[in-house]
C-alpha positions as CSV (number, residue, x, y, z in Angstrom):
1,X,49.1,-65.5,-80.7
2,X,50.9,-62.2,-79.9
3,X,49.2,-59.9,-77.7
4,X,51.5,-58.1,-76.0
5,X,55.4,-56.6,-75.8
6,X,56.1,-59.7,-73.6
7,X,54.9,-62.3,-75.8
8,X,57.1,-60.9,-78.6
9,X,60.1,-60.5,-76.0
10,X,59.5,-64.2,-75.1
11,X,60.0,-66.0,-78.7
12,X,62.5,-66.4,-80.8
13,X,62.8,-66.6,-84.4
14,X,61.6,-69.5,-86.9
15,X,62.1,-69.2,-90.7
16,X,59.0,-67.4,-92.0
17,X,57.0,-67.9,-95.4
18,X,54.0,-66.0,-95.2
19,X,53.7,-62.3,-94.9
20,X,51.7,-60.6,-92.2
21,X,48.5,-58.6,-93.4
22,X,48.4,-55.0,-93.3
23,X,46.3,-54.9,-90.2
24,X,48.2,-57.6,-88.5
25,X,51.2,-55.2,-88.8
26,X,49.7,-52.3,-87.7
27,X,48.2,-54.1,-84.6
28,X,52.0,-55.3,-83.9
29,X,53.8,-52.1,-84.4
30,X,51.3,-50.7,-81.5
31,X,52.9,-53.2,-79.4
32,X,56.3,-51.0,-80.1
33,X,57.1,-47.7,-78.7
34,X,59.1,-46.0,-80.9
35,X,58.9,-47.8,-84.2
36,X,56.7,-47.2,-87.2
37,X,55.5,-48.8,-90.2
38,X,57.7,-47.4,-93.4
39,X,57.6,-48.1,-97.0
40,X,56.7,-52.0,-96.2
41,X,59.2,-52.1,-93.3
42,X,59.8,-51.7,-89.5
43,X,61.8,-48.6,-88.9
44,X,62.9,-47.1,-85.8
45,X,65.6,-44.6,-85.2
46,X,68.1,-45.1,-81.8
47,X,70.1,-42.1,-81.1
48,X,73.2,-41.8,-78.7
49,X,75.4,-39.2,-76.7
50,X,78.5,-40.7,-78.7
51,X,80.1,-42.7,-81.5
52,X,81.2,-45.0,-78.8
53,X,77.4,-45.5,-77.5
54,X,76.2,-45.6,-80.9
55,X,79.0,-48.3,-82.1
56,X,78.4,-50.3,-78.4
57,X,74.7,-50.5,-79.5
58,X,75.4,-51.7,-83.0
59,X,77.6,-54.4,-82.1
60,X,75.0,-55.8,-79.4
61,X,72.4,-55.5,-81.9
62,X,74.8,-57.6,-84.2
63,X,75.3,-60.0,-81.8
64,X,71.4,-60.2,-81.0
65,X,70.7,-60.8,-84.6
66,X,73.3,-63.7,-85.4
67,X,71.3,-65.4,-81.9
68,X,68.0,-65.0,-84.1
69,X,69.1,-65.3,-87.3
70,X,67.3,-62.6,-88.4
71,X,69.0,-59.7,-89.8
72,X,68.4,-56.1,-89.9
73,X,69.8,-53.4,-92.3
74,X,71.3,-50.5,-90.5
75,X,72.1,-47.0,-91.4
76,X,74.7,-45.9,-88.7
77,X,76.1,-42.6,-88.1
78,X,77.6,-40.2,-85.0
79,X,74.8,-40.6,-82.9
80,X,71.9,-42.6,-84.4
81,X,71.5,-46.1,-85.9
82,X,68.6,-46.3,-88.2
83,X,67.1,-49.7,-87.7
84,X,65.2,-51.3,-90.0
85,X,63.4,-54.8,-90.5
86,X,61.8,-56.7,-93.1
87,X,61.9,-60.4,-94.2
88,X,63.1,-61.2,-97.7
89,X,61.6,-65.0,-97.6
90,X,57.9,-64.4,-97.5
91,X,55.5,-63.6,-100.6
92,X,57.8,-66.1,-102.5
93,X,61.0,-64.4,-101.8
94,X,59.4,-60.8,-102.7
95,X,59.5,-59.4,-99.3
96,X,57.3,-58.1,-96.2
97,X,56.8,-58.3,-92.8
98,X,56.9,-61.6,-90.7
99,X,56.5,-61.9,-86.8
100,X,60.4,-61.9,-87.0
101,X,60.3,-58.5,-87.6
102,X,58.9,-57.5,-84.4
103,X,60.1,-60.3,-82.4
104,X,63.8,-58.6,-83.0
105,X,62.2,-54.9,-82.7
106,X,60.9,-55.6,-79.1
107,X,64.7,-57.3,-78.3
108,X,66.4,-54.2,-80.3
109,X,63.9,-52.0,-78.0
110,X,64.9,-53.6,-74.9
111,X,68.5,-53.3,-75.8
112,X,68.5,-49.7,-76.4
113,X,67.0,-48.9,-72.7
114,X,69.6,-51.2,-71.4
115,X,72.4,-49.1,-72.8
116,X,70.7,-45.6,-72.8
117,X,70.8,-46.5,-68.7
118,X,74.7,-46.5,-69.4
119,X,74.9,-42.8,-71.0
């Protein structure tokens, strides 16, 4: 069971077919400072002094999501990456919100204070 930021920090992702309920979602998100429940998914904006930080930031989170196989869909613009998950496989392939989804949020999270230390 999950219970806290270092539990999600410490698994990796496995292909999921079951959703999470409502309230395990909401009991996960408080586990992440920063991101929020939105329309059905995991949102969390990152902002940046730069382009450069902003692009640096992207490309890591890239990388960290090819290593999970888990994939998040990004707006990106001068200074801020919109980051948001959801996993297409479970309900039957209708979509919602899986443990992946905030296994990759806490790594995203981490990411970010790792690079904001940079600025």
């Amino acid at each position: 069971m999950i219970n806290t930021h270092a539990d999600l920090l410490n698994r990796n992702c496995h292909p999921a077919k079951d959703a999470l309920s409502a309230d395990e979602a909401a009991r996960l998100v408080a586990l992440l400072p920063g991101w929020s429940l939105e329309n059905g998914k995991l949102v969390r904006t990152f902002s940046f002094n730069n382009y450069y930080r902003t692009m640096a930031f992207v490309n890591a989170l890239a990388y960290l999501s090819h290593a999970e196989d888990h994939h998040p869909e990004m707006t990106v613009t001068y200074k801020n990456c919109i980051v948001r998950y959801d996993t297409h496989s479970v309900n039957n392939g209708q979509g919602g919100l899986s443990n992946n989804d905030f296994i990759c949020a806490a790594k995203a999270g981490v990411l970010f204070h790792s690079t904001a230390a940079k600025q």
